[in-house]
N, C-alpha and C positions, 0 to 999 in steps of 0.2 A: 437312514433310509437308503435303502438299496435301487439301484439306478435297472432301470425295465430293459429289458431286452431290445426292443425299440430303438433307447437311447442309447446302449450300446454299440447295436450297428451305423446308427446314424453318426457317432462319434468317431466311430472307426472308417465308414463312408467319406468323411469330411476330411481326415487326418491322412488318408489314401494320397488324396490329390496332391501332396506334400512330399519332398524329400529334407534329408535332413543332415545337419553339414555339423561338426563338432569342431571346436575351437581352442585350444587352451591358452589361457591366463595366467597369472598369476592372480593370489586374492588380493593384493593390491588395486590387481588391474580392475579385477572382476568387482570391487568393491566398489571402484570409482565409476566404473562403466552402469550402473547398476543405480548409485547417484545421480550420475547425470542425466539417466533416462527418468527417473522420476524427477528429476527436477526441471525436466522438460516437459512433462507430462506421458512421456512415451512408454512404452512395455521395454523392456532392455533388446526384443526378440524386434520392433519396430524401430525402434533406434540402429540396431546394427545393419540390418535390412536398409535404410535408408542413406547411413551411412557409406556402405558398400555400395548403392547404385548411384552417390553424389561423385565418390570415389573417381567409378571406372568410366563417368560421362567427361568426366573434367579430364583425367588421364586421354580420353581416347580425342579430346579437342586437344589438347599439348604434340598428341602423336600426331594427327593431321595438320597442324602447324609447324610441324618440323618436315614433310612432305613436301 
């Protein structure tokens, strides 16, 4: 079934608001990362996301204690 014109723009409206950041792996990596988000329940693209802002909160409390 062919997706309506509609849904189209509205796909592409939605996916606007977004930038998008590439990464490389290895398929080791990519295999385990990929694991672990489902075995967390998560999309691998929300697991990374969350990881990265647990990341740079924890990092940016280390740098302000070393101030």
């Amino acid at each position: 079934m062919a997706l309506s014109e509609a849904r189209i723009r509205a796909t592409k409206k939605y996916h606007d608001k977004f930038e998008r950041i590439q990464i490389r792996v290895s398929p080791e990596e990519k295999e385990s990362i990929e694991a672990y988000a489902e075995e967390i329940g998560e999309s691998v693209n929300s697991f990374v996301r969350r990881a990265m802002a647990e990341t740079m909160e924890r990092e940016k409390k280390q740098v302000n204690k070393e101030k």
